[in-house]
N, C-alpha and C positions, 0 to 999 in steps of 0.2 A: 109483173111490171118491173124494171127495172130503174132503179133509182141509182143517179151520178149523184157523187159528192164531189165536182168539180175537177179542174185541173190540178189541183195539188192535192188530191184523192191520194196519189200512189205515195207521197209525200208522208200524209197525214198518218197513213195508217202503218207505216213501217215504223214512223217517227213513236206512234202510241205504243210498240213494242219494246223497240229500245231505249226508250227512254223510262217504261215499268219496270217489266221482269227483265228483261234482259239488259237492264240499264250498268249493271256490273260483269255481265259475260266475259266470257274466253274467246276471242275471235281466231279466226283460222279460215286461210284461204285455200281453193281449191276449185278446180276446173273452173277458174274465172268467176267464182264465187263466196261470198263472204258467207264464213256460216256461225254464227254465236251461240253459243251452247254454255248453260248452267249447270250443276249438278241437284237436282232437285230430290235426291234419293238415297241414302246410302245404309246398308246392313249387312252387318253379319250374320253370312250362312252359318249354323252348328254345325258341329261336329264338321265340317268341311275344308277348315282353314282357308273359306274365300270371303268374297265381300259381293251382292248384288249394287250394282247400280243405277239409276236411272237416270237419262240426262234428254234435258227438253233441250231443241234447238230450232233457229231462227235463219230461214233462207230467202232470198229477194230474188226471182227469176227473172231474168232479163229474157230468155227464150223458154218452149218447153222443152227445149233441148238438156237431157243431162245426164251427167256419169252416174251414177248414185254410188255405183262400187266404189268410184275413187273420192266421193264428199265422204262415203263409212269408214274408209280405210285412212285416210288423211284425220278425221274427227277421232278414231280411237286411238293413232298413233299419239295425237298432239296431245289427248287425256292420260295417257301414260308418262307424255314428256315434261307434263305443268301439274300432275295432282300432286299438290303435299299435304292433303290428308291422308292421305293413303298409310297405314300400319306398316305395310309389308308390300314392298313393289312387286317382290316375286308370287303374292297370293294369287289364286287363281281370281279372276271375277266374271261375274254374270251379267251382263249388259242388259236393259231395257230400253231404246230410245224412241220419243215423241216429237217427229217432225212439223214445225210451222211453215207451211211454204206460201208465200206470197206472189202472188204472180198478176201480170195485166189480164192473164186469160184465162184465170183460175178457175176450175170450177168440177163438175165432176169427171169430166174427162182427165182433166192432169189427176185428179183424184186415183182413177182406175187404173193411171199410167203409171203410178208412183205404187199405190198397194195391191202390189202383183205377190203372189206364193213364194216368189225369189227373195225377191227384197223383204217381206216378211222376215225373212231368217238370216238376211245378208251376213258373212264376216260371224257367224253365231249369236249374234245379238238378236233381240225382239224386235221391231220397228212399227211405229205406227205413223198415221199423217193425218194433218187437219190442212186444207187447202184454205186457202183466202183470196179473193180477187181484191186488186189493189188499189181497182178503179172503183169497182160499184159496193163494197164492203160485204160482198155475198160467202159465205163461209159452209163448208162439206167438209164434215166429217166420216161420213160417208154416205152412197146413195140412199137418201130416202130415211136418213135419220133425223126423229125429231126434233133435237139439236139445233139442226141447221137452219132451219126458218126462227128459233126464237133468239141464239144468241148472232144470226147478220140482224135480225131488225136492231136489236140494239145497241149492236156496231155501227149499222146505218143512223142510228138517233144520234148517238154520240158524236158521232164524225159532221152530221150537218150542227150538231149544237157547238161540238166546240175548233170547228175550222179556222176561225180567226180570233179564236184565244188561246189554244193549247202553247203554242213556243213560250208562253212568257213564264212568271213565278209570283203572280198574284195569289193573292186569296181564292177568287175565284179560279184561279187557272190550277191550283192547286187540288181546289176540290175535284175540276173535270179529270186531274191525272187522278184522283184516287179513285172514281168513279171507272173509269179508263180500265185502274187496274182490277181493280175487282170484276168487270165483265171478263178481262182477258186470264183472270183467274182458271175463268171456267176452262179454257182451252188443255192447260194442265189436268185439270180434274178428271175431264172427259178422255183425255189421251192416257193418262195414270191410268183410269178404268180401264182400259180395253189391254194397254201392257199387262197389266195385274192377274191377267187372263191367259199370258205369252207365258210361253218358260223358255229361255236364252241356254246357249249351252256356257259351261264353266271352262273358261280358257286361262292360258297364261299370258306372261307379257305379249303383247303385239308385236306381232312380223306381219312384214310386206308379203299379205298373203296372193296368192293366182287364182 
């Protein structure tokens, strides 16, 4: 059965991301898309002189139409051009990254279209994807994981409980964003797991790769 959480569904549930974790992002535009990205990861390899990274990001589909090459190639360039944690610009690093993709017709099909063998390894990075529909709060991590039926139902709970409280900074509206953000916790968790599993290749600075 499918459950609407109304016309400011696509609203609510972008709004619940940027406003948690990705409430202090890096934004970076590319093929007509905003893409926000954290760095939720960072160590040094031994003996290697490199650093793995991991970086979770946050994308709002307007079509299923998309480059992916040029959202990877844009997103590692701009990590290269904004990190100052970084030790050593010239150290190699190991990319891991966990895509959120939001979409109105999310679901496993953009799922299968997005984690293809290619894009797996895109640019030498790991890549994984958790899809979200933006209307109905229905969420794939992939087909047929059990996952995905327990954390939409209670993206669907959340989203009808707190539709017409979440924008404010009450008490209570404050508890629904901690609430909020601990469910959306898990999206990390889950994407971390299955990266954690990925091995990236060890590259240097970023060039405008073909």
């Amino acid at each position: 059965m499918e459950i609407r959480i109304g016309s400011k569904g696509k609203n609510l549930i972008e709004h619940f991301f940027i406003e948690t974790l990705f409430k202090d992002a890096q934004i970076v535009r590319a093929s007509s898309v905003d893409m926000r990205y954290i760095v939720t990861k960072r160590k040094k390899i031994l003996l290697r002189n490199a650093q793995a990274i991991e970086l979770m990001v946050l994308i709002s589909l307007e079509s299923n139409e998309i480059n992916f090459v040029e959202l990877v190639q844009k997103l590692l360039k701009d990590f290269y051009m904004t990190d100052r944690n970084g030790e050593n610009k010239a150290q190699k690093k190991a990319f891991r990254v966990g895509w959120i993709v939001c979409s109105d017709s999310g679901g496993i099909y953009l799922w299968e279209a997005l984690e293809t063998a290619e894009h797996r390894r895109l640019q030498g990075a790991a890549h994984a994807f958790a899809v979200v529909n933006s209307v109905t709060a229905a969420v794939c991590f992939s087909p047929g994981a059990i996952e995905n039926r327990r954390v939409s139902e209670r993206l669907i709970t959340l989203s009808e409980e707190l539709k017409g409280s979440f924008f404010g900074f009450a008490d209570n509206q404050n508890r629904g964003k901690r609430q909020v953000e601990s469910l959306l916790g898990s999206f990390f968790m889950i994407l971390g797991h299955k990266l954690s599993r990925m091995h990236p290749t060890l590259r240097k600075e970023f060039l405008n790769e073909k």
